[in-house]
C-alpha positions in Angstrom: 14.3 -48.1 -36.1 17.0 -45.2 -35.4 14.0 -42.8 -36.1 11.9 -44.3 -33.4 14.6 -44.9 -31.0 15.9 -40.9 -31.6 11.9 -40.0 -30.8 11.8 -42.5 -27.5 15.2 -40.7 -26.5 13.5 -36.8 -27.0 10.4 -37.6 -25.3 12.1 -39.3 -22.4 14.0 -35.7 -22.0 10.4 -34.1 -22.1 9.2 -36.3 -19.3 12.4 -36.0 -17.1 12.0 -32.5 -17.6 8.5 -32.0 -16.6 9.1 -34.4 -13.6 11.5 -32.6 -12.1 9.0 -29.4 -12.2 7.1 -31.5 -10.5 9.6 -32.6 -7.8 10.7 -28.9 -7.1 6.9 -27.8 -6.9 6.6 -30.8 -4.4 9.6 -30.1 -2.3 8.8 -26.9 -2.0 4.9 -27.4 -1.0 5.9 -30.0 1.3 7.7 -26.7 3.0 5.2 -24.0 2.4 2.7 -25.5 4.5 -0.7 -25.8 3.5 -2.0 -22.6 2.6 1.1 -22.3 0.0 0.6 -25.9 -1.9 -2.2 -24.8 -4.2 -0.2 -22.3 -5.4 3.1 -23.6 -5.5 2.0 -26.9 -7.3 -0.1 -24.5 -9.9 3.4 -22.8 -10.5 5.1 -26.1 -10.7 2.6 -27.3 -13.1 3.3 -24.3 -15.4 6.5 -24.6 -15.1 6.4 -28.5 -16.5 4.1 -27.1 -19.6 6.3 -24.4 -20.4 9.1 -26.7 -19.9 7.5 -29.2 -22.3 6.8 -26.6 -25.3 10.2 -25.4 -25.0 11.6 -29.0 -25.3 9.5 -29.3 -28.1 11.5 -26.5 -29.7 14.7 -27.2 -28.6 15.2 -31.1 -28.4 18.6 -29.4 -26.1 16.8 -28.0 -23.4 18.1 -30.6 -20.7 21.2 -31.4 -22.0 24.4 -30.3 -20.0 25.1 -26.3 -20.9 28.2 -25.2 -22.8 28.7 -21.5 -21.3 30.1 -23.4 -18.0 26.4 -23.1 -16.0 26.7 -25.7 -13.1 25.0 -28.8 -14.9 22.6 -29.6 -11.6 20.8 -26.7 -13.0 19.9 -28.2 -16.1 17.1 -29.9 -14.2 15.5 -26.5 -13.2 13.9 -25.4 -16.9 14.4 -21.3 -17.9 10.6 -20.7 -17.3 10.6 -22.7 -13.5 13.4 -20.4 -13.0 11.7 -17.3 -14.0 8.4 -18.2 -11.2 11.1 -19.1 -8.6 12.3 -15.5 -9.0 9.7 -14.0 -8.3 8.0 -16.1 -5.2 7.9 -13.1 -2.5 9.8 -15.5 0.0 12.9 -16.3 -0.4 14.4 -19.9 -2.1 17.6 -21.1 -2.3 18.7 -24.4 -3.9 21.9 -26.0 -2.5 23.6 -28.7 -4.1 25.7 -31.6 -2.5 28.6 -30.5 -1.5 26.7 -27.4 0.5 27.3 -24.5 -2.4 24.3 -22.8 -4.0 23.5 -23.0 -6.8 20.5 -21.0 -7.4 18.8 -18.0 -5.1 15.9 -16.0 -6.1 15.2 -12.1 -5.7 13.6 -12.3 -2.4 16.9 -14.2 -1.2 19.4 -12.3 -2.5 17.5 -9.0 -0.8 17.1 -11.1 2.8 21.3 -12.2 2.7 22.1 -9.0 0.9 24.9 -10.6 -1.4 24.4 -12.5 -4.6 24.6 -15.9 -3.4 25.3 -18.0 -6.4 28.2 -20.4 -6.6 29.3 -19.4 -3.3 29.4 -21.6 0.0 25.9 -21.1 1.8 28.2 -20.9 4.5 29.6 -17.8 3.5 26.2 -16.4 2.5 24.3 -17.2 5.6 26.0 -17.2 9.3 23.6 -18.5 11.4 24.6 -21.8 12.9 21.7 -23.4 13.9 20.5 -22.8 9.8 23.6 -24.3 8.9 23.7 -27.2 11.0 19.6 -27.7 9.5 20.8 -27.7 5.8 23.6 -30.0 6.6 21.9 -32.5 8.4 19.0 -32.6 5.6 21.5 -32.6 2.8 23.0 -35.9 4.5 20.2 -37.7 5.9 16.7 -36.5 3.2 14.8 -35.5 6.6 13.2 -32.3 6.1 13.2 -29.8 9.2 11.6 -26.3 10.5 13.2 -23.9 12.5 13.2 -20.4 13.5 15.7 -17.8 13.8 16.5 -14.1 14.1 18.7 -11.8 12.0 19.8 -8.9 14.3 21.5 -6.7 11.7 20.6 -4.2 10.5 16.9 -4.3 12.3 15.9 -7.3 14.3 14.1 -9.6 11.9 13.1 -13.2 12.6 12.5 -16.1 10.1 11.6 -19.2 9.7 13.2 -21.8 7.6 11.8 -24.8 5.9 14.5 -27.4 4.5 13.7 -30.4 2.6 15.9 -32.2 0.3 15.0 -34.0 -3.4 15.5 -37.8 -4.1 16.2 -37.8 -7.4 19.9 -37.5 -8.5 21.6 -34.8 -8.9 19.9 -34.1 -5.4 19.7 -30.5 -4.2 18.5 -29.1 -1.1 15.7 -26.3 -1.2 15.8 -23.5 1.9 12.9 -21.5 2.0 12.3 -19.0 4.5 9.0 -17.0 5.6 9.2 -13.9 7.5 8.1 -14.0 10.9 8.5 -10.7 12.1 5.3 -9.0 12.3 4.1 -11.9 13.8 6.3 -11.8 16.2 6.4 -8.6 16.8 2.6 -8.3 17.6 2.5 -11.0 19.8 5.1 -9.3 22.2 3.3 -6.1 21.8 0.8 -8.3 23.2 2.6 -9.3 26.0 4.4 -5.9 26.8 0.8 -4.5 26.6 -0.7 -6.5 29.4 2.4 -6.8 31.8 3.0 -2.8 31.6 0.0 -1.3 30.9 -1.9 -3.3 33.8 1.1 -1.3 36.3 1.0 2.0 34.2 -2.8 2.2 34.5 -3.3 1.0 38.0 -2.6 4.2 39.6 -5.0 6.6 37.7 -7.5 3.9 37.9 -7.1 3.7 41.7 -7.5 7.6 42.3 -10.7 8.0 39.2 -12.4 5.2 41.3 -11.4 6.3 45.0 -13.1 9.7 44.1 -15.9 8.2 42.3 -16.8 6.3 45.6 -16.2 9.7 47.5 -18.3 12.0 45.7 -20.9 9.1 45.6 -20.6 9.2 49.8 -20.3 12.0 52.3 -18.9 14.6 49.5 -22.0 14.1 47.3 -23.0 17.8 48.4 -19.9 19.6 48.9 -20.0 22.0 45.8 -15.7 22.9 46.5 -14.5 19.1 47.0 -16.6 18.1 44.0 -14.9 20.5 42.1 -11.4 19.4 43.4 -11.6 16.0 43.2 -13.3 16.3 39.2 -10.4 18.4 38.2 -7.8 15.3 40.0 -10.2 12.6 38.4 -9.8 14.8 34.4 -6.1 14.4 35.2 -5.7 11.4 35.7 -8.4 10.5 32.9 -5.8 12.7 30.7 -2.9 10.6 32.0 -4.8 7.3 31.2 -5.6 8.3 27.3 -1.6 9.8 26.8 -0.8 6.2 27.9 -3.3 4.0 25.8 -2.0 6.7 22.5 1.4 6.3 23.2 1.3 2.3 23.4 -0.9 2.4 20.3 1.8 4.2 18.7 4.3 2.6 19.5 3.1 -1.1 19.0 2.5 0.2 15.4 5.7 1.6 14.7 7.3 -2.0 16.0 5.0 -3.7 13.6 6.0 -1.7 10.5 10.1 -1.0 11.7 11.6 -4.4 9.6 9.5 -2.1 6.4 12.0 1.1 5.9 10.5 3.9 4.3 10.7 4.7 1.0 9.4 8.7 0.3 11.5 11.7 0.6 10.9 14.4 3.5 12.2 17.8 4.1 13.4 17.8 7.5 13.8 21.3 8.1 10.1 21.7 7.3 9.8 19.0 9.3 11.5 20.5 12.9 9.9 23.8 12.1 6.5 22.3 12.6 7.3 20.5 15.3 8.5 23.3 17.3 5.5 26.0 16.2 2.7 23.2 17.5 4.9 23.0 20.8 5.1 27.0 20.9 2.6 27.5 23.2 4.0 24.9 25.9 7.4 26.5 25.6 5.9 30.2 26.4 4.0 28.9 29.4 7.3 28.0 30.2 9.1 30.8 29.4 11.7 28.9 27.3 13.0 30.2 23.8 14.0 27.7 21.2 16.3 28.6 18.6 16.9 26.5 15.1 19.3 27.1 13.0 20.3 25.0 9.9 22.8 24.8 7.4 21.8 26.1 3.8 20.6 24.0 0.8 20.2 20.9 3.1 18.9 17.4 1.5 15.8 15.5 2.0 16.1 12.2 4.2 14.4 8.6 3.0 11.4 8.5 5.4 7.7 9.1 6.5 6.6 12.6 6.9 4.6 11.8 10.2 6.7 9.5 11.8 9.6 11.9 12.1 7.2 14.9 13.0 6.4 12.4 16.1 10.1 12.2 16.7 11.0 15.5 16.9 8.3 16.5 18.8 8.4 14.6 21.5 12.5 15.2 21.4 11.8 19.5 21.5 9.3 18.0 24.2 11.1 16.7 26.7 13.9 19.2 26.0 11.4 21.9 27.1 10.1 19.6 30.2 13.5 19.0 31.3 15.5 22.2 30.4 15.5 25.1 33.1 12.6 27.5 33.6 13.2 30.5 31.7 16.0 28.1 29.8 16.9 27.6 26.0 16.5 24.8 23.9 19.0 24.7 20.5 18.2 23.0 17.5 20.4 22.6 14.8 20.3 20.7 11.6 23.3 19.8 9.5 24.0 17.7 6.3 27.6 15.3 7.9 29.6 13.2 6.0 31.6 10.2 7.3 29.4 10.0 10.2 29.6 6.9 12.4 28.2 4.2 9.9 24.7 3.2 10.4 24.5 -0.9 10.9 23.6 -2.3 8.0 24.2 0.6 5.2 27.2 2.1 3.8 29.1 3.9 6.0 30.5 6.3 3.0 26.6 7.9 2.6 25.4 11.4 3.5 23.8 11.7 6.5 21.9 14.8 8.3 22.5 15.5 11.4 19.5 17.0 13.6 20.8 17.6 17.5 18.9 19.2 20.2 20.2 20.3 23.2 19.0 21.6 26.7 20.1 23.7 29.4 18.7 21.1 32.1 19.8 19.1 34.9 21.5 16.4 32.3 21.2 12.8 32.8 23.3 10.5 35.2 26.0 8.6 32.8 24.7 5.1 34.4 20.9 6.1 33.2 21.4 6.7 29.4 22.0 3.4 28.2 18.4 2.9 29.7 16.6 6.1 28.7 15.0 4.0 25.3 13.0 1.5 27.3 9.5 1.1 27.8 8.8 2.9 30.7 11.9 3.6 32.2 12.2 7.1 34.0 15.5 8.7 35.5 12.9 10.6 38.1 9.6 8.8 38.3 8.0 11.5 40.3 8.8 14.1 37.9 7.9 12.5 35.0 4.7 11.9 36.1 4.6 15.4 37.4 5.3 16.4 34.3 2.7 14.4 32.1 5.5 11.8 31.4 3.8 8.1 30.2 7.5 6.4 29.7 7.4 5.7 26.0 8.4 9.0 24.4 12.1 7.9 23.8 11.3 4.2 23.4 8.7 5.4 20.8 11.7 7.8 18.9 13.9 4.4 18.9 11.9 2.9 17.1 11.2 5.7 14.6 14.8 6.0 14.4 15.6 2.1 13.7 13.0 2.2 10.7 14.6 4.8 9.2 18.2 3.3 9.6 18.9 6.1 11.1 21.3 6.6 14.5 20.6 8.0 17.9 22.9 9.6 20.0 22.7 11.1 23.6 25.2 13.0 25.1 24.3 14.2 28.6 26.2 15.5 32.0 24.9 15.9 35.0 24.7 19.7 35.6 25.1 20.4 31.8 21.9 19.7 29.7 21.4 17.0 27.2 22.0 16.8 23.4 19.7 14.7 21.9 21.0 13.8 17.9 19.5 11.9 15.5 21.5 10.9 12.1 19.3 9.9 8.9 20.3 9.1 5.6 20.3 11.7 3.1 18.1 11.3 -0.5 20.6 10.4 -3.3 
């Protein structure tokens, strides 16, 4: 009889066990939404097997742990543990009294601390999150909500929080990444509102000259050839436009993703400057680079930054004096100004370049990054200007955690620097 009742007692442990697989896989499909509950419950079904053979093995494997583990964990078996780690969004389980008791890879990388045993208050600081997990902790009703994580690049989530019925009861917290989503559907947005009043103009003229050289200018020979070299103009204004939108809508799209390969920088300027060679002789403007010796690589993507510094030794030939200089100078800096959201003890190069211009009014460089914004509109435009060239280095610069600074006076050039973090 004490056989068979010690055999009821192990097999009760297997079942408890494998149900509580179960639950988490439930709780957390109940969350995923519907394209994730195949896979979750699949998972959760392994989970309970592997659970079971393990039991098998080890008549212990639910029992309360000796090395001072929280017992609540003892529901979640070693192997459910293991598949929780490596779901690619982040989970975190929360017991009762609001501390965490387990967080998985993807967590620990989106709160950037190792979460476990702590307060989720202390590991995530937005409010409205907090308020969620509370009020589904105390009351069992599950809730969805979004939010946005500003530091270091802007990054927007949302969080689905459910809570298990069973005793102990914990609190699950998963989050999905929202932010290419979001991201494209204000590119989306930006793209109708400004390109609709970018465009109109150059539209307006190509079609007032089509309807002229359609009319009474059809067979004059020297306004045809007038008005086709104003209409390839403006044509050329329209397709720098619809490029630099499409360039910048994918850099937004891809900035939360930083870059991961390592790029000479020097190199980098060099070529930069030697394709924009022939601009700055037309000009008549010299451009000097200088750099310190043995400098490192940067983290980053080779083409992205050549964009950058082109259209930086771009507008600093544009904007400079005829017959002016441009300087260029590259320089490995430590202690710089930390960067948000890395150490601020890390090596950093340092590439300025500066101008001999008219500088920029102290009011206007807080705006110069936007979408569109110009300090002269007529000159811009003059110029071949579309309004995106710095918003489009921004951007750049934000995906590499890197820095921008601009220091301009009116009268004195411009000194354009950008700050990226060094390999190693």
């Amino acid at each position: 009889m004490a056989v068979v009742t010690r055999n009821w007692q192990n097999y009760r442990r297997l079942l408890w066990t494998a149900a509580a697989a179960f639950a988490i896989g439930g709780l957390l499909a109940n969350t995923a939404g519907r394209s994730g509950i195949a896979l979750i419950f699949a998972l959760a079904a392994i989970a309970a097997l592997g659970a079971f053979v393990v039991a098998r093995a080890n008549r212990h494997t639910i029992t309360s742990p000796s090395d001072g583990t929280d017992p609540s964990l003892a529901i979640l078996p070693a192997l459910a543990g293991e598949i929780f780690e490596q779901l690619p969004d982040p989970l975190m389980l929360i017991d009762a009294g609001g501390r965490v008791l387990f967080a998985n890879k993807a967590m620990r990388s989106a709160v950037g601390t190792d979460a476990a045993r702590k307060p989720v208050s202390s590991v995530l600081r937005t409010p409205e999150v907090l308020q969620a997990i509370d009020r589904t902790t105390k009351t069992g009703a599950s809730s969805t909500i979004e939010f946005s994580v500003h530091v270091p690049v802007m990054r927007q989530y949302q969080a689905y929080i459910t809570r298990t019925e069973q005793s102990p009861r914990l609190t699950a917290l998963l989050l999905h990444d929202m932010t290419a989503i979001k991201r494209s559907e204000m590119a989306r947005a930006d793209f109708v509102a400004n390109a609709s009043h970018e465009l109109r103009t150059p539209l307006a003229a190509v079609s007032g000259f089509i309807d002229t050289l359609r009319g009474h200018a059809k067979d004059d020979e020297k306004a045809r050839e007038q008005f086709l070299d104003i209409m390839s103009v403006e044509a050329g204004r329209m397709r720098r436009l619809i490029d630099d939108l499409l360039s910048l809508t994918r850099i937004e799209q891809n900035e939360h993703v930083p870059p991961r390969g390592a790029v000479n920088v020097e190199a980098v300027v060099r070529s930069a400057a030697a394709v924009l060679a022939p601009l700055a002789k037309a000009d008549h403007v010299t451009v000097e680079i200088s750099a310190d010796p043995s400098l490192p690589d940067v983290i980053g993507e080779h083409d992205e930054l050549m964009q950058l510094f082109q259209n930086l030794i771009h507008n600093a030939i544009k904007y400079g004096k005829p017959s002016g200089h441009v300087w260029i100078k590259l320089a490995s800096v430590a202690g710089a100004q930390p960067v948000a959201g890395r150490s601020g003890s890390e090596s950093m190069l340092a590439v300025s370049i500066r101008d001999d211009g008219e500088g920029i009014p102290r009011e206007a460089i807080s705006r110069l990054t936007e979408r569109f914004y110009r300090v002269d509109v007529k000159r811009s435009r003059e110029k071949g200007g579309t309004g995106l060239g710095l918003a489009i280095v921004k951007h750049i610069v934000n995906r590499h955690r890197g820095r921008l600074q601009i220091d301009s006076q009116p009268g004195e050039g411009s000194t354009f620097t950008i700050y990226l973090p060094s390999v190693g």
